[in-house]
Phi, psi and omega in degrees: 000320171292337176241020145263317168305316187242358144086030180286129167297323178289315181279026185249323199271342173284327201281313171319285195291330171281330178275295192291310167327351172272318208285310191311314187296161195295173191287294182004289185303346197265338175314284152187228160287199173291352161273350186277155135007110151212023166274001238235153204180117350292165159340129196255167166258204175212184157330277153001268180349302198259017156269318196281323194265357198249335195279324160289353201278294177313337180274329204243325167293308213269313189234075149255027191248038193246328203238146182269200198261026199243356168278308192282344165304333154297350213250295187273002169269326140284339173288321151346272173285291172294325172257314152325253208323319168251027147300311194259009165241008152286295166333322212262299186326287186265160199234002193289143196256043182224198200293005144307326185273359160288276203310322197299311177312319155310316179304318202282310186307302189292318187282342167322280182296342138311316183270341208086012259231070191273349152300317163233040149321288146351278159316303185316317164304345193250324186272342189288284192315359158267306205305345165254028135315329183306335192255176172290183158294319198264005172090353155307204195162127188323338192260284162190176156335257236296295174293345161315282179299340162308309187284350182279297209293297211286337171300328171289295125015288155337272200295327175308290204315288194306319202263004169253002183269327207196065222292316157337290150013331216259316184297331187274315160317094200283172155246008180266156351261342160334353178286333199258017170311330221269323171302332148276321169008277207283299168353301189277344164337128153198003142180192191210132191178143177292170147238122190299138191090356200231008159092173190287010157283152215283157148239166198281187170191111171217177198286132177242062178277155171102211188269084202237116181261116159355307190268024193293149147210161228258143168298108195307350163294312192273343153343290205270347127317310140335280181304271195297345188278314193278336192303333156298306156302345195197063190293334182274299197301320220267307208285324194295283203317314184310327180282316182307320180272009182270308166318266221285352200212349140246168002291346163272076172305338159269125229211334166100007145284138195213302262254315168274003174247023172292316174267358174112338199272314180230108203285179201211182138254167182228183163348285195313324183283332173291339174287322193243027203254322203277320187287339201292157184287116187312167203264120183226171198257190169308309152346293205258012183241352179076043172270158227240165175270004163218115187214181204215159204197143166320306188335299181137352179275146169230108202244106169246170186203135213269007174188127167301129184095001193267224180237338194252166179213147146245076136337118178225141150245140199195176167325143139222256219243159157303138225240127205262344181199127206216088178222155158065048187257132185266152152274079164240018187286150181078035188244141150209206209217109153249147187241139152200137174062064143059358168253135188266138178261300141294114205208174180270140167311318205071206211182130169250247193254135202294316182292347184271141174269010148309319209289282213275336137330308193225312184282003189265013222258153196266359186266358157251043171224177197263067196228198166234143144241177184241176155215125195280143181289352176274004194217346197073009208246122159281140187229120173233179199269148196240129175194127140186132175230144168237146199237131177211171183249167197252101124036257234268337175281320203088358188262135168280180188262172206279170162306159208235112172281145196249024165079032192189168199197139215259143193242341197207139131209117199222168162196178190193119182014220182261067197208124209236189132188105118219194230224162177195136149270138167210044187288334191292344182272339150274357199019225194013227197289012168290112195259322203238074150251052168335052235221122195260103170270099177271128199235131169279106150068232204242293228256346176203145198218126180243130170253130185255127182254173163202133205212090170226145189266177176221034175191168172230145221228165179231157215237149183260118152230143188254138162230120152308128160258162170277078192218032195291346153264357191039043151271009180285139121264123183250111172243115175281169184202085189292154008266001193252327252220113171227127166240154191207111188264117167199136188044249162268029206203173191195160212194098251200128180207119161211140175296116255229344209241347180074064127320112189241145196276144179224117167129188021269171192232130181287092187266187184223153175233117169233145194285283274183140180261121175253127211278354160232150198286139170104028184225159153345085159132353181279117164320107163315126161336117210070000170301358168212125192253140203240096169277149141253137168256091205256159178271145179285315181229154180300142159197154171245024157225166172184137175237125199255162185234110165264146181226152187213133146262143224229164204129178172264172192324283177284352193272024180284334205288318179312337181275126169236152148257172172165163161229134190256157192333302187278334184223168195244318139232151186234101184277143160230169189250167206299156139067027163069052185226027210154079191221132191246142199223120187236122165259108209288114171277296198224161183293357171238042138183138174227137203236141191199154195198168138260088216271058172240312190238045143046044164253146201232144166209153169253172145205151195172138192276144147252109158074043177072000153274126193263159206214133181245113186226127190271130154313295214221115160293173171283179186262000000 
């Protein structure tokens, strides 16, 4: 695309000489590293595989007159064999139903419909229409932001190729439901601000639960793919995606990363944004398309927030719906993320290089996320959460397997003016004796958040709960106060968290937070030791039911000092605010209904099940 735009010379003799030298390399190289399958016979592809077949493929559609005619007769002869051929004998081969069966698909599609290639052409139509079977309905996705959009962009990619191949096409390709990624996107959002080590330019901060990098934003290709593809049929999603990137990508498009974004890790634009950026859909914001200040996504993620642009954010992960595409999953449910003032206060480890016994030893792990484990009193044996499933498809029918439940169920997601709560059980996620883990977030206004457990055993067990802090620069400051009592300072912003239950404090324990994922250890975006500071708050005795309260006040750095916490005769907990111009009271009646107010402007709200349903009910307005 630049050198059909500025006609450089220097970039004509470089784009030459890097395609055939990709074209050049052996079928072995094309396969993938050393680490991949080169054992297979004939030969299979990979990831790897099918970046190498869409990236010559775009080159020999765009520039071939770059090329004499006995290279591109070479150029398609490799596309050919390496890339369609072990492209399409991964497909054929393997049956797991997550973003390798995107991507693979892409290798096969695009270089098809360069060449002419009407089997696989073919294919490609049969497989993008299996592969967006892969998403929710509402355009979430199972894996995480960060693999979601990998599986989005080769399908985009897809759907470009075919439909510049077969214009018809265009009515048969669906884009839903990925068209409606951008409403989780822009959700998950939650500012743009540098971050030290990666320079001065603003970066995204969005919920990186799973295999996510911290710093995720959507790729500007498949954004601007949205926004023009959709915009007729899909006027809200196509105006939303215009904004994320508007948001995400301007006024500086460049940010001075390049290097990661193929795979996804640290997204980028590409060749594609300069075609469809003129066509794209005006820009309309969360605000004008009605996305809500508290929303919930198939997935399982739940985001409230006291304002777009405001100060506070809450981010949870947890149950939602059977989940249609599935990899690269942590033991977090019932894990979140908190922001105020532009600061993650709480935060998900993320994920570093797959080869590190970091990744899978400690950060997939459930004692470093903002969750609970328990321990039993018959055996001493800690129980944290257990899951892995795969979802895969038949060959020889087409039919895939059913959506795959992630062990847990979602009881709330409700709000009544600002005032939000929600809830999930994911005691199923633990198995053996966790019969009950229930965990209610009621987040009051900009400043106080009462965390509610509901905890029950069919033995008795004692219960762990961990909170990551934020110290990936070691700007964090903290004074713990045993046995209950954690205040926490970053940046503009302050924090006050105490266990409510006679809880006793553990730690700190040196954890790691990483921005950004690298295939090698030891890089940019990888946390150091102590980039994540790990407090536990553990019950002193067994039992096996208890329903416990953490209360967290929220501010800036100094006035946090004004904010108490406490418990009064009568009530189980109380956040107040400097001089009492803010007090919040929350009282458990029973483990199915909890009662909470703001007694300054005399507002009462319940929550509580009814006939198995849980209910978010205002009592008492303000006067």
């Amino acid at each position: 695309m630049s050198l059909a735009l500025k006609g450089d010379t220097s970039v004509k003799a470089w784009l030459r000489s890097a395609t055939l030298a990709v074209v050049r390399c052996s079928l072995d190289e094309w396969v993938g590293p050393w680490f991949r399958d080169h054992s297979s016979e004939p030969r299979q592809g990979h990831l790897e595989t099918a970046h190498l077949s869409w990236a010559v493929a775009v080159v020999l559609d765009l520039q071939a007159n770059i090329f004499s005619e006995e290279e591109q007769v070479e150029i398609r002869e490799a596309l050919r064999e390496k890339g369609i051929g072990l492209c399409s004998r991964w497909l054929e081969r393997n049956s797991q139903f997550m973003n390798w069966r995107c991507v693979l698909t892409g290798g096969v599609a695009v270089a098809a419909a360069v060449l002419g290639d009407e089997s696989g052409i073919e294919q490609g139509i049969t497989n993008y229409k299996q592969c967006v079977q892969m998403f929710q309905g509402d355009g979430s996705h199972g894996e995480s932001l960060q693999y979601g959009n990998y599986a989005a962009y080769p399908l985009m990619l897809t759907w470009e190729a075919l439909v510049r191949a077969r214009p018809a096409l265009a009515s048969e390709l669906p884009l839903a439901p990925m068209v409606h990624m951008p409403c989780w996107q822009a959700t998950s959002l939650f500012y743009m601000k540098p971050l030290s080590g990666w320079g001065a330019m603003p970066m995204a901060r969005s919920a990186n639960f799973n295999d996510s990098g911290a710093i995720f934003r959507p790729s500007a290709d498949l954004l601007l793919h949205w926004s023009a593809r959709g915009k007729e049929d899909y006027p809200e999603d196509a105006g939303l995606a215009r904004w994320l990137f508007d948001k995400t990508y301007t006024p500086v498009v460049d940010d001075g990363h390049h290097d990661r974004a193929s795979f996804g890790f640290v997204n980028d634009f590409g060749f594609l944004s300069l075609s469809l950026i003129a066509s794209a859909a005006e820009a309309r914001s969360p605000e004008d398309v009605g996305l809500q200040l508290t929303e919930g996504f198939s997935c399982g993620d739940m985001i409230t927030r006291d304002a777009w642009d405001g100060r506070t954010i809450l981010a949870a992960h947890s149950a939602g719906d059977l989940l249609n595409g599935l990899g690269h999953t942590h033991q977090d449910l019932n894990s979140f993320i908190l922001v105020h003032n532009r600061e993650r206060m709480l935060v998900d480890p993320g994920h570093s290089c797959y080869r590190t016994l970091l990744h899978t030893q400690v950060e997939m792990r459930t004692n470093t996320h903002n969750t609970c484990q328990f321990e039993l009193a018959s055996s001493g044996k800690h129980i944290e959460q257990k899951f892995h499933a795969r979802r895969r498809i038949n060959h020889e029918t087409g039919e895939i397997d059913d959506p795959i439940d992630r062990r847990g169920k979602r009881l709330l997601l409700a709000r009544q003016g600002d005032v939000s709560v929600m809830a999930a059980d994911v005691a199923a996620a633990y198995g053996g004796p966790i019969l009950t883990y229930s965990r209610f977030w009621i987040s009051c206004g900009t400043h106080a958040l009462f965390i509610v457990d509901v905890i029950e055993a069919n033995e008795p067990v004692k219960t762990k709960w961990n909170w990551l802090l934020n110290n990936r620069d070691e700007k964090l400051s903290y004074k713990p106060f045993p046995p209950n009592r954690l205040v926490v300072r970053r940046g503009t912003a302050g924090m006050k968290l105490f266990n409510l239950s006679g809880g006793v404090m553990q730690g700190p324990f040196h954890a790691h937070v990483h921005d950004a994922y690298h295939p090698l250890p030891n890089q940019l975006g990888e946390g150091a030791s102590n980039s994540g500071v790990l407090m536990h708050f553990s019950e002193t005795e067994f039992a096996e039911k208890r329903t416990s309260v953490h209360a967290i006040a929220l501010d800036h750095y100094g006035s946090i000092g004004g904010w108490h916490i406490r418990i009064e005769s009568d009530v189980d907990a109380v956040i107040e605010g400097p001089k009492a111009r803010e007090v919040w009271k929350l009282n458990i009646a029973s483990c199915d209904r909890f009662e909470f107010e703001e007694t300054v402007s005399e507002r009462a709200f319940i929550c509580e099940k009814i006939n198995d349903d849980w209910q978010l009910t205002t009592v008492r307005k303000s006067l």
